[in-house]
N, C-alpha and C positions, 0 to 999 in steps of 0.2 A: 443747170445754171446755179450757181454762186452768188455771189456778190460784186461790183463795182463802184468806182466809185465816178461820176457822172459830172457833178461841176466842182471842181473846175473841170477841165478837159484832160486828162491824164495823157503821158506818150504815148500815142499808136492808136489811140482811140477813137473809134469812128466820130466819136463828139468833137474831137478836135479838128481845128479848122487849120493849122497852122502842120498839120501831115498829111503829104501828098502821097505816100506810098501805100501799101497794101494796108490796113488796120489789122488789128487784133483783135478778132472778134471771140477770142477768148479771154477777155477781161478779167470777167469773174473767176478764172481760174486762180487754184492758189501757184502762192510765188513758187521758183524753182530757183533762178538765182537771184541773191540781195548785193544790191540793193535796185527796187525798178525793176525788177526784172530784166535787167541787164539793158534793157534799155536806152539808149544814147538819148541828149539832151535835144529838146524840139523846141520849136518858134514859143517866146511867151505869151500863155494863152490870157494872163489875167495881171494887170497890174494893180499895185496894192499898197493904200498911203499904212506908213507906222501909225499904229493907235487906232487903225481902222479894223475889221473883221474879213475873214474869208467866207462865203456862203458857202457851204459844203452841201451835196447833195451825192446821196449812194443809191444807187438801183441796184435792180437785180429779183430775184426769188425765192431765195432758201437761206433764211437769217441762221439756221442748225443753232435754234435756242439762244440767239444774242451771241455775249459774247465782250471781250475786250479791243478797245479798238483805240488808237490814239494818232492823234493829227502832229505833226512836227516839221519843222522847216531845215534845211542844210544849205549853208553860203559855202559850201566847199564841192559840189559836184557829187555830194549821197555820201562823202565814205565817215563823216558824224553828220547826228540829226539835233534836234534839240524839240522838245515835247513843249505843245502848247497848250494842249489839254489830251486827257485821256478819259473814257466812259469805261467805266468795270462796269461788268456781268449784261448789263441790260444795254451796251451798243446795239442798234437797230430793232430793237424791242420797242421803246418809248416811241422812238423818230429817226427818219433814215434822211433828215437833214440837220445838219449843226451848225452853228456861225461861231467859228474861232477866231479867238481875239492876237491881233497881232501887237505885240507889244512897243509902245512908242518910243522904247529905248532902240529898235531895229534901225539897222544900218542899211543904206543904199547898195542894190546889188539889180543887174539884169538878171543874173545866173543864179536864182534862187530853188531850190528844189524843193516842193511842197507834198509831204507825204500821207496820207490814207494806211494807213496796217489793221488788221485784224484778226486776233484768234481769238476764231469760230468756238463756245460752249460744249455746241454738241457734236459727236461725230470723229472721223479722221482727225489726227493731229494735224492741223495745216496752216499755216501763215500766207496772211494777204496783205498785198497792197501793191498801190498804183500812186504814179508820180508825174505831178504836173510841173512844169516851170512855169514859175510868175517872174515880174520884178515887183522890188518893195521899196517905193518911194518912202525912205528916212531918215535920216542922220548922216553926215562923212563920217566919224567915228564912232557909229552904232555898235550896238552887242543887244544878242538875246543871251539870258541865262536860262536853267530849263534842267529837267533830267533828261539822259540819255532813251534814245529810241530802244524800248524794248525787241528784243528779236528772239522768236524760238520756231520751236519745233521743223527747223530746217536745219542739214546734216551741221555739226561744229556746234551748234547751240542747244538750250536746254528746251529741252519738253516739257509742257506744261500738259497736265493731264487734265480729262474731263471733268 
């Protein structure tokens, strides 16, 4: 076992209430393809006012030494993210819940993509993450600004060594 990410309710997830098909009971595996895991887009599981926060919560049992891990939302269906906050070295070391801040400049959307990533410290080169849909009660002509979602150690991108 790996890692997951637990609330909000990720696609395929047995946590989710809003997937009637088989789950994924391999969550915590790392990703193969980005973004979601190829994943198709599922009922939203959390809606969310601009200016308010997301409760984030990740389970699982083998932190492999912490790690970098960064939370980011996409209003375009995954293919850009935009970073709300990131934890260097010590993700899941301190606390394997975080409450990120959604910014009150965010704009109204059902079709929000809220992302969980993490590369693992120790061990295999691996990238993770799991993707829930929310909507984001805020503004008609919202904007987040933000830096771009990091992505590695999966084929096309750079490796980040131990």
């Amino acid at each position: 076992a790996h890692m997951e990410m637990v609330q909000p309710p990720p696609r395929r997830s047995r946590y989710n209430p809003t997937w009637a098909g088989t789950p994924d009971y391999n969550m915590v595996n790392p990703l193969g393809i980005y973004p979601c895991k190829g994943y198709e887009q599922g009922g939203v599981v959390q809606t969310v006012k601009a200016g308010s926060s997301i409760q984030v919560k990740i389970g699982g049992g083998a932190i492999h030494g912490g790690g970098h891990c960064q939370f980011a939302i996409s209003y375009d269906k995954g293919k850009t993210f935009v970073v709300l906050e990131t934890v260097y070295n010590n993700c899941l070391i301190a606390s394997t819940q975080y409450s990120v801040n959604v910014p009150s400049t965010a704009g109204s959307s059902k079709n929000v993509v809220f992302a969980w990533t993490w590369i693992n410290k120790i061990g295999n080169r691996e990238y993770y993450m799991n993707c829930a849909d929310l909507e984001i009660q805020g503004t008609a002509n919202g904007y987040i600004t933000g830096p771009k979602l990091l992505v590695a150690n999966l084929p096309g991108y750079p490796t980040i060594p131990e």
